[in-house]
ZAMAR-215411 format. One record per residue (C-alpha): residue number from 1; residue in three letters; x, y, z. Coordinates in Angstrom, 2 decimals. Example, Ala and Ser with C-alpha at 12.3 -4.5 7.8 and 13.67 -1.06 7.14 Angstrom:
<atoms>
[atom 1; ALA; [12.30; -4.50; 7.80]]
[atom 2; SER; [13.67; -1.06; 7.14]]
</atoms>
This chain:
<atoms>
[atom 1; UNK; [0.00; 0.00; 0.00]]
[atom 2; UNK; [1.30; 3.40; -0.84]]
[atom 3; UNK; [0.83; 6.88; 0.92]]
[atom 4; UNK; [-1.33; 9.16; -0.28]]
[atom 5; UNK; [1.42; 11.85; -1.57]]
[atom 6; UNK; [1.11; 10.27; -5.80]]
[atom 7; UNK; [-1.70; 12.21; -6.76]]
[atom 8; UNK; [-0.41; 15.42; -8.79]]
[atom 9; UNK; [-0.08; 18.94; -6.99]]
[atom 10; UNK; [-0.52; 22.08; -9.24]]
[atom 11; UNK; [0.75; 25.52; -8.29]]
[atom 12; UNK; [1.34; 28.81; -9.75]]
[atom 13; UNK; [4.64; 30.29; -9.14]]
[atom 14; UNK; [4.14; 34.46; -7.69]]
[atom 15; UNK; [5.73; 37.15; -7.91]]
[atom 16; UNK; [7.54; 36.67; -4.53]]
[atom 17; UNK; [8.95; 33.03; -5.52]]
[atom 18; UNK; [10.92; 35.03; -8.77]]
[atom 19; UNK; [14.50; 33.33; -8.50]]
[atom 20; UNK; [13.66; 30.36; -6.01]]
[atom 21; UNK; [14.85; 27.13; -6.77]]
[atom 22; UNK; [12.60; 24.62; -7.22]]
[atom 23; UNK; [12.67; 21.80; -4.81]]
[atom 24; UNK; [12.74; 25.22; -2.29]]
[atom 25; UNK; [9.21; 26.55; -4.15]]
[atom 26; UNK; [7.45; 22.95; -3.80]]
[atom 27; UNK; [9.05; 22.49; 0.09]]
[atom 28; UNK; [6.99; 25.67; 0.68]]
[atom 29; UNK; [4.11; 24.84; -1.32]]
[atom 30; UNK; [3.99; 20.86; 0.40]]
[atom 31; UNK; [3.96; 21.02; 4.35]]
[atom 32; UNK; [3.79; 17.51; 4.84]]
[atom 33; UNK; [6.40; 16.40; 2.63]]
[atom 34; UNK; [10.18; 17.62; 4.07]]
[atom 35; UNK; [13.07; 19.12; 1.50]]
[atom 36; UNK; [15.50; 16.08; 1.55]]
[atom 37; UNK; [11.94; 14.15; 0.64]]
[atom 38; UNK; [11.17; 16.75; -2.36]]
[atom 39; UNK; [14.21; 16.56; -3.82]]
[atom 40; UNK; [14.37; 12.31; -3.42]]
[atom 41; UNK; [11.02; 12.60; -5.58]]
[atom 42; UNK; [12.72; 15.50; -8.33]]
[atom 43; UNK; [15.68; 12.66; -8.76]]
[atom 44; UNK; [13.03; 10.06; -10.67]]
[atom 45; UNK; [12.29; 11.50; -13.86]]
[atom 46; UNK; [8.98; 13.18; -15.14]]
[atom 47; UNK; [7.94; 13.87; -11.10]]
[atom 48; UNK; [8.04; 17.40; -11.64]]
[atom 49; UNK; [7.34; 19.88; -15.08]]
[atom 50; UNK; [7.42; 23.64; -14.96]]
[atom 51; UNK; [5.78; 24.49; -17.92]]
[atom 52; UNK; [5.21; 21.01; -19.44]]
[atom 53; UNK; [8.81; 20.45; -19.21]]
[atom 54; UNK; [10.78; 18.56; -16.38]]
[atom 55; UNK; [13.01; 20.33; -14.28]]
[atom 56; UNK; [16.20; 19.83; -11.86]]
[atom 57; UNK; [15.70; 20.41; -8.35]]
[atom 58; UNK; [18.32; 23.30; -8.70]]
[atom 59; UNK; [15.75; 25.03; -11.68]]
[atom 60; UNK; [15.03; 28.95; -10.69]]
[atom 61; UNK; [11.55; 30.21; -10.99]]
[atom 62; UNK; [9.84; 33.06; -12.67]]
[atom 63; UNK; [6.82; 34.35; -11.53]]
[atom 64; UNK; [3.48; 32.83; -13.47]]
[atom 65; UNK; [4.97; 29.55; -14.62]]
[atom 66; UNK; [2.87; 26.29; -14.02]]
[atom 67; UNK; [4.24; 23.96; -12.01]]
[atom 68; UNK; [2.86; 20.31; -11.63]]
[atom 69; UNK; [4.72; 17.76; -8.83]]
[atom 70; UNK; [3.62; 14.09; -8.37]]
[atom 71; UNK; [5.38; 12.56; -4.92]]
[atom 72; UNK; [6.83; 9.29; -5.36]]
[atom 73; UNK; [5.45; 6.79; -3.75]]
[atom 74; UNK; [6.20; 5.02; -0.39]]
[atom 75; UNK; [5.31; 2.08; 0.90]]
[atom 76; UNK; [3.44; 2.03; 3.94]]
[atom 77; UNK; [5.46; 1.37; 6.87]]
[atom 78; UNK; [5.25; -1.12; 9.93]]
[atom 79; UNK; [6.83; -1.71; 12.78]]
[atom 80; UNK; [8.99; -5.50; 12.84]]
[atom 81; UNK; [10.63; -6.93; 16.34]]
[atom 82; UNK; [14.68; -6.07; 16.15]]
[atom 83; UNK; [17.18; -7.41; 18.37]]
[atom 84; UNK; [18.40; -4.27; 19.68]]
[atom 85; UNK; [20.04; -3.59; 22.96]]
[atom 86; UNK; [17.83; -1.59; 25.66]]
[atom 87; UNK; [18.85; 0.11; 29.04]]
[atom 88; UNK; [15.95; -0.34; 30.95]]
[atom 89; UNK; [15.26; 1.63; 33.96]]
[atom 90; UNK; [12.63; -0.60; 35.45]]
[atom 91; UNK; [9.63; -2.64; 34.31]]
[atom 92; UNK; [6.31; -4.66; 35.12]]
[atom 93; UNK; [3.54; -6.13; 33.14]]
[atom 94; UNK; [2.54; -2.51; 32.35]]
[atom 95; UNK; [4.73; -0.26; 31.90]]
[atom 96; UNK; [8.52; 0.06; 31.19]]
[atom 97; UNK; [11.06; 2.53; 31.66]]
[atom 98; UNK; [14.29; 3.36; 29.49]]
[atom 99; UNK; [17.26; 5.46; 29.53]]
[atom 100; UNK; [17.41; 6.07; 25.49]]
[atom 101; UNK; [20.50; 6.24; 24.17]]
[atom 102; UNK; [21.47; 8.98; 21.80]]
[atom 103; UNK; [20.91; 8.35; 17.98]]
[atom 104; UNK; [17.81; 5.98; 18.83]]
[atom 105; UNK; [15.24; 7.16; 16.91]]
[atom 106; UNK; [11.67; 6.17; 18.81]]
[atom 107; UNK; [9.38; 4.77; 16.62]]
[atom 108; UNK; [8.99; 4.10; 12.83]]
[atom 109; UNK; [8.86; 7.39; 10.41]]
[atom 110; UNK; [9.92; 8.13; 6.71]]
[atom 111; UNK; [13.66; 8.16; 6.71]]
[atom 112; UNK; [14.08; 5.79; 9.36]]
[atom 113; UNK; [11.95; 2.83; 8.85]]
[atom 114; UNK; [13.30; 0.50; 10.95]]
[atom 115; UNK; [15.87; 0.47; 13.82]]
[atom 116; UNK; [14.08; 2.04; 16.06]]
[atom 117; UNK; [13.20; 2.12; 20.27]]
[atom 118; UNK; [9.54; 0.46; 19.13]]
[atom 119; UNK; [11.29; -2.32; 17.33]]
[atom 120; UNK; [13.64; -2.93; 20.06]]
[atom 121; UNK; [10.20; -3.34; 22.41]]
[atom 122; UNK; [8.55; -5.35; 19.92]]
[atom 123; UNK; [11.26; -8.04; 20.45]]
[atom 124; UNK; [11.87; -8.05; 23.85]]
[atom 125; UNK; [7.69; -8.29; 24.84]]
[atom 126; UNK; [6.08; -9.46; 21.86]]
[atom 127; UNK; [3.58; -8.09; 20.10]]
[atom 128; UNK; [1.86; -5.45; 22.06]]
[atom 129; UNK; [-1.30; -3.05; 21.54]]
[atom 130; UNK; [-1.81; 0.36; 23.67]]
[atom 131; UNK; [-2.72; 4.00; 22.05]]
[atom 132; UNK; [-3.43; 2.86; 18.94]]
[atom 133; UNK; [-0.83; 3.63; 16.38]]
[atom 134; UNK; [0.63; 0.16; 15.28]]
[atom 135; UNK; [3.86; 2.22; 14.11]]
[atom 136; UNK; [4.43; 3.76; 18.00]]
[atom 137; UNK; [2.34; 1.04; 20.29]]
[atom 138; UNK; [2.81; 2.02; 24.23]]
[atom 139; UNK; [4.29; 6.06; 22.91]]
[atom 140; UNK; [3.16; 8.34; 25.14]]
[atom 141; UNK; [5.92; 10.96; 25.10]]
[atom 142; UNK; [8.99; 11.18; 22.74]]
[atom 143; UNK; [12.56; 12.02; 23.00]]
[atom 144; UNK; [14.51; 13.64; 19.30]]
[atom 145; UNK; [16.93; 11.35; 17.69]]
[atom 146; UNK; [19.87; 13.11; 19.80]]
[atom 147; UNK; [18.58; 13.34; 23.15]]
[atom 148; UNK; [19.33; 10.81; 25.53]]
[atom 149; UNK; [17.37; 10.20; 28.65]]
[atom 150; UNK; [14.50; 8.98; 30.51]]
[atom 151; UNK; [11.00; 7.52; 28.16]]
[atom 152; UNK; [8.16; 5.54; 29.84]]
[atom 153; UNK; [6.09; 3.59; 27.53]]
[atom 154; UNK; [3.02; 1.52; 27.89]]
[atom 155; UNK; [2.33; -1.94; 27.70]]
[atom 156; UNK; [-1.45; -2.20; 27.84]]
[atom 157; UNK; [-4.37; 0.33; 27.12]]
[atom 158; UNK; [-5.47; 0.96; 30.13]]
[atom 159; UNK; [-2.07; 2.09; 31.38]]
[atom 160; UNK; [-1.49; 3.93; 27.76]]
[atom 161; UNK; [-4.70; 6.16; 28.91]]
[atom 162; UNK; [-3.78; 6.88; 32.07]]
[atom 163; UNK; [-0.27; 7.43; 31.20]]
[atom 164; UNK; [-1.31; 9.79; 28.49]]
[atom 165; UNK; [-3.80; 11.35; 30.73]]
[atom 166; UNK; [-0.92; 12.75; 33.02]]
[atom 167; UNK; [0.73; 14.11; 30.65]]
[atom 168; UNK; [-1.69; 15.96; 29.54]]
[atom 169; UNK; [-2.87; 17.61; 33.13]]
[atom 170; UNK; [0.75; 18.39; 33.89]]
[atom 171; UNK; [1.58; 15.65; 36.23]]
[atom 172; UNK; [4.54; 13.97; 34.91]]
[atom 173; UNK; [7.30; 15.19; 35.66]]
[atom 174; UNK; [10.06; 15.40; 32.75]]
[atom 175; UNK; [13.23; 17.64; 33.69]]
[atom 176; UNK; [15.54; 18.08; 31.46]]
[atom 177; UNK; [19.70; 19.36; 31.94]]
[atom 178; UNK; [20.80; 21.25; 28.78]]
[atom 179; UNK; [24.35; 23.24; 28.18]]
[atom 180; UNK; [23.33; 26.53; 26.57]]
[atom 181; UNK; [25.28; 29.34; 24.78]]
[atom 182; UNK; [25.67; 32.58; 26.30]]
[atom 183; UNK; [24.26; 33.87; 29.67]]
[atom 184; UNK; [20.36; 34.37; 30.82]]
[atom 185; UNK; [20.00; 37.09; 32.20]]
[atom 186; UNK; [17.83; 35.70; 34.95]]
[atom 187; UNK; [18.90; 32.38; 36.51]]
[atom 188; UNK; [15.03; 31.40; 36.76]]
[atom 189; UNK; [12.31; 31.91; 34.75]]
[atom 190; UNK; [9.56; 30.34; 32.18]]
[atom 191; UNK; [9.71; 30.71; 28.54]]
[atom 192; UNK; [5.83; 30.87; 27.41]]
[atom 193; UNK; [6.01; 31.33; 23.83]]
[atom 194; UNK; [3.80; 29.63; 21.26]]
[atom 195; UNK; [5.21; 26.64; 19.21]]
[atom 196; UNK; [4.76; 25.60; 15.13]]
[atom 197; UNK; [6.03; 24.94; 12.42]]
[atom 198; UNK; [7.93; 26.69; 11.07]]
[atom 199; UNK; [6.85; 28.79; 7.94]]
[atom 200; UNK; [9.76; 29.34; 6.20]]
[atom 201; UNK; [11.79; 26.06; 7.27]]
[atom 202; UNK; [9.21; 23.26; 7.29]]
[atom 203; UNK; [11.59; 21.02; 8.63]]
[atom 204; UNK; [11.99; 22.86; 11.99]]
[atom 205; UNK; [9.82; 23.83; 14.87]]
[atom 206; UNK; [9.41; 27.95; 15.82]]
[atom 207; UNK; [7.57; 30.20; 17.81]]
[atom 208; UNK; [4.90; 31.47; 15.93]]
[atom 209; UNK; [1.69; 33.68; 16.97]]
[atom 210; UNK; [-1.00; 31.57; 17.10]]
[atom 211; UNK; [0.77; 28.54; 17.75]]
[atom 212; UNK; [0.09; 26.12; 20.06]]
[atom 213; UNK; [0.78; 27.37; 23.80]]
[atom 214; UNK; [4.33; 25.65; 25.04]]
[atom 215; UNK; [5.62; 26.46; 28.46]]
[atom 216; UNK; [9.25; 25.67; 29.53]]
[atom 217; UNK; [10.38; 26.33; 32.97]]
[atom 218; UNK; [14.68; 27.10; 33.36]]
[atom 219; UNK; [16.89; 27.45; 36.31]]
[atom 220; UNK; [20.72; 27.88; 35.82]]
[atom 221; UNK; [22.73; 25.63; 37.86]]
[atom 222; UNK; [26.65; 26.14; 36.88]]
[atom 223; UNK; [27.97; 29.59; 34.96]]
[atom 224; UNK; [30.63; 29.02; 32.88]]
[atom 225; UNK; [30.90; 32.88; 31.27]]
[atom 226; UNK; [29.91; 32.17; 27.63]]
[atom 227; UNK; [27.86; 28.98; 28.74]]
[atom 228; UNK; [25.24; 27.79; 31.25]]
[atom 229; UNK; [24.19; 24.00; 32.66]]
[atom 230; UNK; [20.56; 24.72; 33.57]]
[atom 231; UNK; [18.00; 22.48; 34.64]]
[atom 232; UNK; [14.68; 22.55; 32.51]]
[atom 233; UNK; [11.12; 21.28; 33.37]]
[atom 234; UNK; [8.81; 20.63; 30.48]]
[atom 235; UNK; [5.36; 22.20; 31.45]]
[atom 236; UNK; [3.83; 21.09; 28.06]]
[atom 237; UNK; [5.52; 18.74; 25.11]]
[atom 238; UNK; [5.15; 20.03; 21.82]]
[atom 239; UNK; [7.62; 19.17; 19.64]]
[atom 240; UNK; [11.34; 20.41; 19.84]]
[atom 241; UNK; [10.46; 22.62; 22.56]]
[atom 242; UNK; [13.21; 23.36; 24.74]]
[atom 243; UNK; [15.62; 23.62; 21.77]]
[atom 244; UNK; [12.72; 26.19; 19.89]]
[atom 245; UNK; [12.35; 28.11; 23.56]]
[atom 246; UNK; [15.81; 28.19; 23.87]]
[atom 247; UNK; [16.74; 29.33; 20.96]]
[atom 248; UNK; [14.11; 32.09; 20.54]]
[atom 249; UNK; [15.78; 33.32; 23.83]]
[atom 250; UNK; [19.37; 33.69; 22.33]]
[atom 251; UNK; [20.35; 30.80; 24.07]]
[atom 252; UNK; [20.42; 28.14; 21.57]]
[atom 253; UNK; [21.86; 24.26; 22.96]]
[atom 254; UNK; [25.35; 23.58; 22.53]]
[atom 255; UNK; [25.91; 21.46; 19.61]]
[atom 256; UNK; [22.13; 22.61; 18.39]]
[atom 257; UNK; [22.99; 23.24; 14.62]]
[atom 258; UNK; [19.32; 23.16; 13.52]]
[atom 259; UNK; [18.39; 25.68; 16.06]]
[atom 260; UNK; [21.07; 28.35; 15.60]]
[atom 261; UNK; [24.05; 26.74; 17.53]]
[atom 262; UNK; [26.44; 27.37; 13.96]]
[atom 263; UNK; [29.55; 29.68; 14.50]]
[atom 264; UNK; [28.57; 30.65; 18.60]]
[atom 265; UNK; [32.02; 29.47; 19.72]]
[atom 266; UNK; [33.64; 32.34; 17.06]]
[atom 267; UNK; [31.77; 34.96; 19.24]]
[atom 268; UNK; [33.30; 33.93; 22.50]]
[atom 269; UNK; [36.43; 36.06; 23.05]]
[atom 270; UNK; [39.10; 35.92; 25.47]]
[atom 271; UNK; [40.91; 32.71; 26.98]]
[atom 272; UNK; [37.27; 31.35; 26.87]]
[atom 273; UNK; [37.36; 30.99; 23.10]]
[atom 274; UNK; [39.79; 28.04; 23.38]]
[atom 275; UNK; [37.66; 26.47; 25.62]]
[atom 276; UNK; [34.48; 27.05; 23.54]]
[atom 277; UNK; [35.99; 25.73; 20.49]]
[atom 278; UNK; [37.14; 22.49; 21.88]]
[atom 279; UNK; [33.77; 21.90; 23.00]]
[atom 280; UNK; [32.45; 21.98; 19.61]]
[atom 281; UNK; [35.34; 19.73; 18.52]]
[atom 282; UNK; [34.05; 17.53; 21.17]]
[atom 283; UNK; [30.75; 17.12; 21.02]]
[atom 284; UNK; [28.39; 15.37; 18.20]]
[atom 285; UNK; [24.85; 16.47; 18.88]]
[atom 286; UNK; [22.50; 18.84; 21.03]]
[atom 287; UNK; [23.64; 18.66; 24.51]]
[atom 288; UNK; [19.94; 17.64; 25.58]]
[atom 289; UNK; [19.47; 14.91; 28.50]]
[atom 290; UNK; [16.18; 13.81; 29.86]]
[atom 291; UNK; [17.64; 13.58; 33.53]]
[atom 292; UNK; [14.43; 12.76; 35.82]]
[atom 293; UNK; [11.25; 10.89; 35.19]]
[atom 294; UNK; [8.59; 10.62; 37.83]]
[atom 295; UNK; [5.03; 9.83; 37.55]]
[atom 296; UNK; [2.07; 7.97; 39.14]]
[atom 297; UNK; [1.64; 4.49; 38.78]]
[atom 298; UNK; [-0.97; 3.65; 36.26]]
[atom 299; UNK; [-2.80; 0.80; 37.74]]
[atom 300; UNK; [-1.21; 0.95; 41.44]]
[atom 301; UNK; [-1.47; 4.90; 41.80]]
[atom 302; UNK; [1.96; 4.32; 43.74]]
[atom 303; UNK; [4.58; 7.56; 42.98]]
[atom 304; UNK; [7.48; 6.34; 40.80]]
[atom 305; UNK; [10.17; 9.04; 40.29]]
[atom 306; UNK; [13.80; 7.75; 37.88]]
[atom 307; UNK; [17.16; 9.68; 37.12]]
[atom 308; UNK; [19.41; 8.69; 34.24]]
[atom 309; UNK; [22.79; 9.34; 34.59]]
[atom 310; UNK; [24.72; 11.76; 32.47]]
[atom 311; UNK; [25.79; 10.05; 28.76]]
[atom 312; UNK; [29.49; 10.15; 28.21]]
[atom 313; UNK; [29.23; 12.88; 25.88]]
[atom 314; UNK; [27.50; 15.18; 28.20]]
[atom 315; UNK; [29.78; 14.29; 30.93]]
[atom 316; UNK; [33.38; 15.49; 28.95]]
[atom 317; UNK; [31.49; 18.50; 28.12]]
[atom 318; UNK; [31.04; 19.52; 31.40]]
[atom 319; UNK; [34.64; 18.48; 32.66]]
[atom 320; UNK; [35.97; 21.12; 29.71]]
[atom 321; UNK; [33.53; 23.61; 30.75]]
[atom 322; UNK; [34.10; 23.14; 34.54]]
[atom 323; UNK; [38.36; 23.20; 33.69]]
[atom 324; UNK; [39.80; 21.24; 36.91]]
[atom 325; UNK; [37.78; 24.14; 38.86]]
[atom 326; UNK; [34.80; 24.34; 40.99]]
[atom 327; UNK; [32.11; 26.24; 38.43]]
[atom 328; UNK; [31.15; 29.54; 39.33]]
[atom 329; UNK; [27.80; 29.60; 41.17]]
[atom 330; UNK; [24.92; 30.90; 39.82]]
[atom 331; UNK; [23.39; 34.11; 41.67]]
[atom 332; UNK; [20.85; 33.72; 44.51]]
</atoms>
């Protein structure tokens, strides 16, 4: 079975889309399809004509031509048991716990198919049914790709619910530690901005007026002059949040590159540019980390609270930043 992207999209190039390339235009044009998807469909031939004839991806657009894309297809996806190592936190017959390692992607999507935390469960329980989705059975919250840390997932429905039900009424707990550029200029406060996509980057989550409402609660724990360790609480879960908030704030996550972290160690002066360049030598990927987990129990009602400890990643980075020395204390 394929997806429903292979029926042909016509559009109109404007005035404003005079000199854009075309797998840009049609990235714009289709939300739900992302740019490293557009331009995998403008490689087969005939999936795109401007003007009755077929284009490149790198083709630049004048204002009133015709442009007709068909998607190619995909087949539809499913989730298979794979035998892949899990750290699990703790367990019973309804829920389990798991510190996810970085560059384990959670369940199914385009682009990464298989390999996946849901696979992983898949084999190590069997088959299992809760929330729904046969592609993310059990999901009730999500971690990206590169953030390690602390998931509960569901085993059964009832628990799924429940689960799912706490989240959404703000009683799961989910605090986060993150290494951010530069220096707030409170140690505590909440970032209450609205969250999207993003219009111009489809890719990518931003704040956006009329978004939906994201809350994201900070409080600096170690100063490090062009950097920060803070700890962050997740009042709501929308997608990318703390790296959008952040970000938004001028504060963008070390090691962030698709939230503004390019080039920040070139703006750090002094002896502390050294230091800020060999932690972007150093490090790989956002430095995100899903530290504490607690919750009620689903079925039991009895309070379960987890902490994963730091990643080895996470843990140089803060031995560079903290240099042999005790790290100066945030105020108050």
């Amino acid at each position: 079975m394929s997806d429903a992207g292979t029926q042909p999209r016509s559009f109109t190039a404007g005035p404003e889309d005079e000199g854009l390339r075309l797998d840009v235009f049609l990235a714009g044009r289709c939300p739900d399809l992302s740019r490293s998807r557009v331009r995998a469909d403008l490689e087969h031939e005939g999936a795109v004509l401007v003007d009755g004839r077929a284009r490149p991806a790198s083709f630049r657009l004048h204002a009133g031509q015709q442009v007709v894309f068909v998607s190619a297809p995909r087949p539809a996806l499913s989730a298979e048991p794979q035998a892949i190592d899990l750290d699990v936190v703790w367990e019973d017959e309804h829920l389990i716990v798991v510190n996810k390692p970085v560059g384990l992607v959670v369940h199914p999507a385009v682009g990464h198919p298989d390999g996946t935390l849901v696979n992983a469960l898949l084999h190590r329980q069997g088959p299992f049914a809760a929330g729904g989705d046969p592609l993310r059975p059990g999901i009730v919250h999500r971690l990206d790709r590169d953030t390690s840390g602390l998931l509960v997932v569901a085993l059964d429905e009832l628990a799924h619910r429940r689960l799912a039900a706490q989240l959404q009424d703000r009683r799961m707990g989910r605090i986060y530690l993150a290494i951010s550029w530069g220096r707030w200029n409170s140690d505590a406060g909440d970032l209450d901005w609205p969250v999207a996509r993003d219009p111009r980057r489809r890719q990518r989550m931003a704040v956006v007026p009329g978004g939906r409402q994201a809350l994201t609660r900070y409080r600096v724990l170690e100063d490090y002059g062009f950097a920060q360790l803070s700890r962050v609480e997740l009042a709501t879960g929308r997608t990318h949040q703390i790296r959008v908030h952040f970000s938004h704030a001028g504060h963008p996550v070390v090691g962030d590159a698709l939230y503004g972290d390019d080039g920040r160690a070139r703006g750090v002066h002094g002896p502390d540019r050294r230091v800020a360049e060999q932690l972007t030598r150093l490090i790989s990927r956002q430095m995100l980390h899903a530290a504490e987990l607690h919750f009620r129990h689903p079925i039991t009602e009895a309070e379960l609270a987890f902490t994963a400890p730091l990643p080895a990643d996470f843990a140089a980075a803060l031995k560079l930043l903290r240099g042999g020395d005790a790290p100066v204390p945030a105020d108050g």
